[in-house]
C-alpha positions in Angstrom: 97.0 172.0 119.2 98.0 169.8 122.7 95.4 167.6 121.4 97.5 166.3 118.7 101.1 166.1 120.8 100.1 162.8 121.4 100.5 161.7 118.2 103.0 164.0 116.6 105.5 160.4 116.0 102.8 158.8 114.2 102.4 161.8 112.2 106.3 162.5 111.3 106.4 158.7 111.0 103.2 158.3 108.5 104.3 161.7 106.6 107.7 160.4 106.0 106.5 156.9 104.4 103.7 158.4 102.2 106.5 161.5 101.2 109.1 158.6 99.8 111.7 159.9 102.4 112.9 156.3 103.7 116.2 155.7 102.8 116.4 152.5 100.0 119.0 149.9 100.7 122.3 150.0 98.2 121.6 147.0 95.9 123.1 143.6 96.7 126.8 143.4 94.9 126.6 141.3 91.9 127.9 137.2 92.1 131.4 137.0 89.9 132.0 134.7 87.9 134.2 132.4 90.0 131.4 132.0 92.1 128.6 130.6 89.6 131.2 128.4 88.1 131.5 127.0 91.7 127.3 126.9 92.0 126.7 125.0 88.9 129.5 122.7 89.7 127.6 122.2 93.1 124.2 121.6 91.1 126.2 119.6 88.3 127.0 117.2 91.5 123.7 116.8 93.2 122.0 116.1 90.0 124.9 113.5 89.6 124.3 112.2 93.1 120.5 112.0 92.2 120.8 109.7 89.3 123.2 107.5 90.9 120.5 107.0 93.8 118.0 106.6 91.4 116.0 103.8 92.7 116.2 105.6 96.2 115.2 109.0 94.7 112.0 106.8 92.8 111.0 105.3 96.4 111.5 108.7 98.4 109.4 110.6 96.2 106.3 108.3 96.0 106.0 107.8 99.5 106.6 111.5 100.0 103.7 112.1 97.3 101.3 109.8 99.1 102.1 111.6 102.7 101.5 115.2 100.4 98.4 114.1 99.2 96.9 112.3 102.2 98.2 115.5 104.0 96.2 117.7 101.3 93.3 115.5 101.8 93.7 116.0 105.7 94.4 119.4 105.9 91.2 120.1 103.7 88.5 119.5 106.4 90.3 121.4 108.5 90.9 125.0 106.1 87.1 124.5 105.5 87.1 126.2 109.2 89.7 128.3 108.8 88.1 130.7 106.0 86.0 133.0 108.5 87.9 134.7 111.2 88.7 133.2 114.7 87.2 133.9 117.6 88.3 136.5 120.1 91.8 135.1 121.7 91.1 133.4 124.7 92.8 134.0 128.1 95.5 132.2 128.4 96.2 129.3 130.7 97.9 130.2 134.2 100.7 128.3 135.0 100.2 124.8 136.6 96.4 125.2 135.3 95.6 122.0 132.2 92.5 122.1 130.4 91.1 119.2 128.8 88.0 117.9 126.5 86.8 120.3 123.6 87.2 123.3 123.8 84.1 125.9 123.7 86.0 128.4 121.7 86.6 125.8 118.8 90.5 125.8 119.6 92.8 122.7 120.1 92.7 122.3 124.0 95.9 121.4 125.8 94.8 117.8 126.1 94.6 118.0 122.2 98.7 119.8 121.5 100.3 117.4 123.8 98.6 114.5 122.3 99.5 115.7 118.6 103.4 116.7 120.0 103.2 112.8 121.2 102.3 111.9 117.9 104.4 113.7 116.0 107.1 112.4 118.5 106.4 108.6 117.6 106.4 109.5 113.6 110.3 111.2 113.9 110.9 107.9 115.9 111.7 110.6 119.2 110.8 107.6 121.3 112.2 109.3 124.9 109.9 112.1 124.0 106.6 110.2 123.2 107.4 108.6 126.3 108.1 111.6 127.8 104.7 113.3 126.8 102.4 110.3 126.9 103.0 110.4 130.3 102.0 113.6 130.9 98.4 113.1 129.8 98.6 109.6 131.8 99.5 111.4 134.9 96.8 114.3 134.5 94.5 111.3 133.7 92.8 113.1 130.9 90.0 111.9 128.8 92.6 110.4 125.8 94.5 108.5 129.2 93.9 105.2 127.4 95.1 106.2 124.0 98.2 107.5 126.0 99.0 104.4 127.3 98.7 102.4 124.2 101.5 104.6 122.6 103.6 105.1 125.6 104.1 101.2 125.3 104.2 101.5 122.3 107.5 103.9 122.2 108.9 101.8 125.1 108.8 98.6 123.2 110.6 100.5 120.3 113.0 101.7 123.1 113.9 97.7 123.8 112.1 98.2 127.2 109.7 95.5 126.8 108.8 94.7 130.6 108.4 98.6 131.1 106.3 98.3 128.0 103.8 94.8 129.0 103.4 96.9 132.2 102.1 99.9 130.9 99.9 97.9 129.0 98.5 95.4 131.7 97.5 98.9 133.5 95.8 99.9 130.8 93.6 96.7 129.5 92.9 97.0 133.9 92.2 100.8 134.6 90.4 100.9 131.1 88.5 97.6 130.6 86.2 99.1 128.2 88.4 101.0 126.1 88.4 101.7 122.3 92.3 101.4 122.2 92.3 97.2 123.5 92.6 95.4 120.7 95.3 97.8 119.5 96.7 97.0 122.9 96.3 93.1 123.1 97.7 92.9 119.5 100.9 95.1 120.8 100.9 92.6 123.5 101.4 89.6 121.5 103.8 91.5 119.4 106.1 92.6 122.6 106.0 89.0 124.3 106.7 87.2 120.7 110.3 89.5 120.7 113.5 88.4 120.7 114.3 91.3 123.6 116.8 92.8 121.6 116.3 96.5 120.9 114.6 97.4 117.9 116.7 99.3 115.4 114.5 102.3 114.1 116.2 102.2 111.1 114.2 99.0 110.6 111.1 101.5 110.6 112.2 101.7 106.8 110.2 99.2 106.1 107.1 100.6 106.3 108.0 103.2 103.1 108.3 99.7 100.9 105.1 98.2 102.4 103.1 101.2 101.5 104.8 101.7 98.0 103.8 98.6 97.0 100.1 98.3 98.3 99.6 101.7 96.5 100.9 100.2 93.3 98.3 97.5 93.7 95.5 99.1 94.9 94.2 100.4 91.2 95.6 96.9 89.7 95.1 94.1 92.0 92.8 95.1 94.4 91.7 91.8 95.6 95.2 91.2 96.8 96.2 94.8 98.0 92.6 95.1 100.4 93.5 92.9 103.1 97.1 93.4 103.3 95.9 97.2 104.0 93.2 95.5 106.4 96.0 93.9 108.2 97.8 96.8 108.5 95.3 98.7 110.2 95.0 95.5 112.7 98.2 95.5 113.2 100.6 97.5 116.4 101.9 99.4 113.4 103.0 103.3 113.9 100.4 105.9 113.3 102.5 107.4 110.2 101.8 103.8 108.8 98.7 103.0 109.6 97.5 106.3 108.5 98.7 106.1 105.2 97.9 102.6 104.7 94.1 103.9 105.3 94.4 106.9 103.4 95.2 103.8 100.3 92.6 102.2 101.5 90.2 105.4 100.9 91.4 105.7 97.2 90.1 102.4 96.0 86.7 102.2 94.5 86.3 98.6 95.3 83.2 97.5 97.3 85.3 95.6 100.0 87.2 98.9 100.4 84.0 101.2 101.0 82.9 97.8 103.6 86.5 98.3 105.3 86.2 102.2 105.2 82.6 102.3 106.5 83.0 99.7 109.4 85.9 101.7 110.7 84.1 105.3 110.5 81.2 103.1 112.2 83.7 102.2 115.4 85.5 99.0 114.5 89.1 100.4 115.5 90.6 103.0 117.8 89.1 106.6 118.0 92.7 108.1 115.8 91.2 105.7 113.2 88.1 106.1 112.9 87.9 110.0 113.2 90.0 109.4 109.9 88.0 107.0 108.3 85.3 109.5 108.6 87.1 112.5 107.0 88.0 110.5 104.1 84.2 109.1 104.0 83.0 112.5 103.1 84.9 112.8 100.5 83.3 109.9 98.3 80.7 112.6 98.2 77.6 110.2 97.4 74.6 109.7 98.4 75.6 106.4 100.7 78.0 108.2 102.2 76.1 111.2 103.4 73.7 108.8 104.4 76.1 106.7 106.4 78.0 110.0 108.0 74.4 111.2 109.0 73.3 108.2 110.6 77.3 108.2 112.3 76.5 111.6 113.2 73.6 111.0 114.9 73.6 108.2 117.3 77.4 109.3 118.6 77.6 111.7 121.5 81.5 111.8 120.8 82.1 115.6 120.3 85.2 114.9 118.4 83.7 112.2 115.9 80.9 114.7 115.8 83.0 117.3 114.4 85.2 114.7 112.4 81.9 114.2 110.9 81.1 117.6 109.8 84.4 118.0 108.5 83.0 115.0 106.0 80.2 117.2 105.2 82.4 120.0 104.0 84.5 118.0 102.6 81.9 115.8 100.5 79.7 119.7 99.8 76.9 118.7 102.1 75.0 122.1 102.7 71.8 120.7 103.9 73.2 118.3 106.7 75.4 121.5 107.4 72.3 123.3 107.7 70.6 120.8 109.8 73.7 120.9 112.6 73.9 124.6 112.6 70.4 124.9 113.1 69.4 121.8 115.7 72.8 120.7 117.3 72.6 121.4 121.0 76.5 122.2 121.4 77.8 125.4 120.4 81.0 124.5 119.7 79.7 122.1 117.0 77.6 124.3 115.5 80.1 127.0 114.9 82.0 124.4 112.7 79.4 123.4 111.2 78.4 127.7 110.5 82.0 127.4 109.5 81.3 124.5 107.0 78.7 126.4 105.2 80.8 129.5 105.1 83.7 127.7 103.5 81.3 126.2 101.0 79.9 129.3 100.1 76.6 129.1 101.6 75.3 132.4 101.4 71.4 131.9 101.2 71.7 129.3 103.9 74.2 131.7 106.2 71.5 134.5 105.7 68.5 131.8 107.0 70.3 130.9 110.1 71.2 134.7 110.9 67.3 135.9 110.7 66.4 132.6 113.2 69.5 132.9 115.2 69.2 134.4 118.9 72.6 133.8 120.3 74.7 136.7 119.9 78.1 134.7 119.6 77.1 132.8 117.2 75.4 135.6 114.8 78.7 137.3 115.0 80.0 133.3 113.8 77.7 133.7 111.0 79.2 136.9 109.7 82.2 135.9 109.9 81.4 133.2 107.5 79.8 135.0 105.7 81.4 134.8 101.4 83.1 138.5 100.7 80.8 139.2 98.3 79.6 142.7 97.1 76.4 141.4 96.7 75.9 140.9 100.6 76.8 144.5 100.9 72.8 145.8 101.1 71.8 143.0 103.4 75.0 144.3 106.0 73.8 148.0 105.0 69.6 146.7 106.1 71.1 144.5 109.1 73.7 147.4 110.6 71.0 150.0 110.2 68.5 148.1 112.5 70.4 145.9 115.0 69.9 146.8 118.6 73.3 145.4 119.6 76.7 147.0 119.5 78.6 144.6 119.1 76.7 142.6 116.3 76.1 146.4 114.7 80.4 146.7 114.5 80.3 143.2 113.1 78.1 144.0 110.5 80.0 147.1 109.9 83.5 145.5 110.0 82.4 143.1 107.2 80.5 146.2 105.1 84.4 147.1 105.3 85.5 143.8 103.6 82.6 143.6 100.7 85.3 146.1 99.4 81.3 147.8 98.0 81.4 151.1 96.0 78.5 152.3 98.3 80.4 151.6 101.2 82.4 154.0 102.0 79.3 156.9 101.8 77.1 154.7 103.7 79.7 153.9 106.5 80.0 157.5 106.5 76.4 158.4 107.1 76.3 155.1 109.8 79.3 157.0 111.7 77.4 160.1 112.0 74.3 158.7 113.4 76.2 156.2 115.6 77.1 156.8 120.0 78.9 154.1 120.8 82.6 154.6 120.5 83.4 150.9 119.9 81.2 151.3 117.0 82.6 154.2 116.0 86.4 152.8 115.8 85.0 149.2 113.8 83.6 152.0 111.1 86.7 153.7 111.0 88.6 150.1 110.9 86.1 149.4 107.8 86.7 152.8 106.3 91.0 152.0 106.4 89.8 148.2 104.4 87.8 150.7 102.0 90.9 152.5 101.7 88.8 155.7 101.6 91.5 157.7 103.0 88.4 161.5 101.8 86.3 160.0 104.0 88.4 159.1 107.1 89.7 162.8 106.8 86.1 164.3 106.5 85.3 162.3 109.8 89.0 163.4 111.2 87.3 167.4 110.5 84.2 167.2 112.6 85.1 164.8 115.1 85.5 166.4 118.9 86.4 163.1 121.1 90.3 163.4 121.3 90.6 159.0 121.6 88.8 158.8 118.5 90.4 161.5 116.7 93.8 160.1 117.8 92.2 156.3 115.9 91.4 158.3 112.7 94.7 159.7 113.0 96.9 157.0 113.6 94.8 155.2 110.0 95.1 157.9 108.0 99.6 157.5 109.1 99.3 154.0 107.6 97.1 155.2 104.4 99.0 155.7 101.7 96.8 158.0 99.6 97.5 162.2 98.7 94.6 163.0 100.8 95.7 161.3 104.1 99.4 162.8 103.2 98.0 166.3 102.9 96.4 165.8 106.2 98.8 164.9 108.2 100.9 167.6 106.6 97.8 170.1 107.6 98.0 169.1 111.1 101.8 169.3 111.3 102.1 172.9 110.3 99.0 173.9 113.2 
């Protein structure tokens, strides 16, 4: 009985949830009348308000769409790694410390959020914080110190602080003579010198919305005309927001001086922001040119980030066997968990299974399961794999993901595993796999012959978050010892 006083809250606690005995709120007192006469006079106005501002209203929402869609089109490299589970959190940074590059773990590196918050900054037209942040990079003289000094002159300029800006930028083209960024710079240059010196309204910014409306409305119509107006733009010391969508346009049109645009610019031929773009969108042509070109990109670079960029064009464009290829040859470790993480997000399963038999690093055989698709149909493969790896920490991933095939044969198999198994870790990822089974019978058979006191505390505390008769019965049992 002192065994369990340690637990007795979770008990009452768990008991009083499955029994129904939390108090439910009063219902919310009903709106009078008064009141929705007064809400769909409010609505009555704004849809007034809207069709007065119509042509506004028109222009607002097709810019918005293309940001939505380019953001879509974005974002969908990136989920492709997000469908297996992270990684174990990493430690996090002492204060004063800064970590730059790529990071091992597959996380954004501090280098990488301050450059994205700068960014972000410069699209909300934040200039004093742009400036603000670029300079932080600049002063740590991280690997992106170039790029950082582009759009900290960049911000200045906007500020009206043109000789601050030239400055900035005759560092740069000095202290980076071979830099990506120096065309961009030279260009912003010209632009800065050619000024009248009067600050630059960023209302004026406005401008952009109409440029990009109407190249889009071209770009399917007149595409001779709307191709090099987007080239220009993508020459020119425009803002990221607009030179991003004005590519993302670009990336739409079928025409052949489009793809000769597009490709040239995944190839190199404009700043690294660009072009690690330009190669997203490539993959997602999906032919057999493009997988071509991104393989050949792939290949000859030794930039980790157009690297990944590259096998986010992969996923995106359904490339298994160049997926394959990386996961199985790459000599990074970071690139080829995204690249395990491309095949698991395209549901890969035959291919997954391949690289876990010829895999020997640990980390990334846990990687593997992880991307493993939930399907039932894995579920005797885990079962064979749990029953004969050496391991303990691959045998708990194996087991934790038996747990997620949501099998009928789990949760008597997980059973039998638990009895055989020593190792308490082990021990609590089986229990963990029982709670996703939801097999409340089985967590209380366990509870019954178990003699460790920490793990019978683990069953325990589950079976208080279970709700299911025979968890409620048990805790009720132990309650009345």
């Amino acid at each position: 009985m002192k065994t369990f006083r340690n637990v007795s809250i979770a008990l009452l606690a768990g008991a009083a949830v499955i029994s129904g005995q939390v108090p439910q709120p009063p219902p919310p007192p009903p709106i009078d009348d008064t009141r929705m006469r007064a809400i769909d006079q409010e609505v009555r106005a704004a849809q007034e308000a809207l069709r007065n501002a119509d042509i506004e209203r028109k222009l607002s929402h097709t810019v918005g769409e293309i940001d939505r869609m380019a953001d879509q089109l974005r974002r969908a490299g990136e989920l492709a790694f997000q469908a297996a589970p992270m990684p174990a959190p990493v430690p996090p940074v002492p204060p004063g410390a800064f970590s730059y590059g790529f990071s091992g773990s597959g996380r954004m590196t501090e280098e990488e959020r301050v450059y994205r918050k700068g960014k972000s900054a410069l699209e909300d037209r934040d200039w004093d914080r742009a400036v603000q942040l670029f300079q932080e990079l600049i002063s740590r003289k991280v690997s992106s110190a170039d790029a950082a000094m582009y759009w900290k002159a960049y911000a200045l300029n906007k500020l009206g602080r043109r000789n601050e800006a030239l400055s900035t930028l005759g560092d740069m083209m000095r202290s980076y003579a071979n830099s990506r960024w120096l065309d961009d710079a030279r260009a912003l240059e010209v632009e800065v010198k050619q000024s009248s010196g009067q600050p630059v309204s960023p209302e004026a910014e406005a401008d952009e919305d109409l440029k990009i409306l109407a190249v889009n409305g071209m770009i399917h119509t007149d595409p001779e005309r709307a191709i090099p107006v987007l080239e220009s733009l993508l020459k020119k010391s425009s803002s990221p927001r607009l030179k991003e969508r004005a590519l993302f346009v670009l990336a739409q049109s079928r025409s052949p001086k489009a793809w000769e645009i597009l490709l040239k610019l995944a190839r190199g031929g404009t700043n690294p922001d660009l072009q690690y773009r330009a190669v997203e969108y490539l993959g997602y042509q999906n032919t057999p040119e493009t997988r071509q070109a991104l393989s050949e990109i792939y290949g000859s670079s030794s930039d980790v980030h157009l690297k990944r960029a590259v096998l986010r064009g992969f996923a995106a464009g359904r490339d298994k066997d160049h997926l394959l290829n990386a996961a199985k040859s790459e000599q990074n470790l970071d690139l080829r968990r995204e690249a395990i993480r491309g095949l698991g997000a395209l549901d890969a399963n035959e291919e997954l299974w391949q690289l876990y038999r010829s895999e020997s690093s640990k980390e990334l055989k846990q990687e593997i399961l992880r991307a493993l698709p939930g399907r039932k149909e894995n579920v005797d493969r885990l079962i064979e794999a749990a029953r004969a790896e050496k391991d303990p920490a691959l045998r708990a991933e194996l087991i934790r993901q038996i747990g997620y095939s949501r099998s009928d044969k789990g949760p008597e198999v997980l059973a039998g595993l638990y009895a055989s198994e020593k190792d308490y870790d082990v021990r609590k990822a089986i229990i963990g796999a029982l709670r996703s089974q939801n097999s409340a019978k089985a967590l209380v058979n366990i509870a019954r012959a178990e003699t460790d006191p920490r793990l019978k505390r683990v069953i325990v505390e589950t079976l208080s978050r279970m709700k299911s008769k025979e968890a409620s019965d048990y805790l009720v049992e132990l309650l009345n010892k």
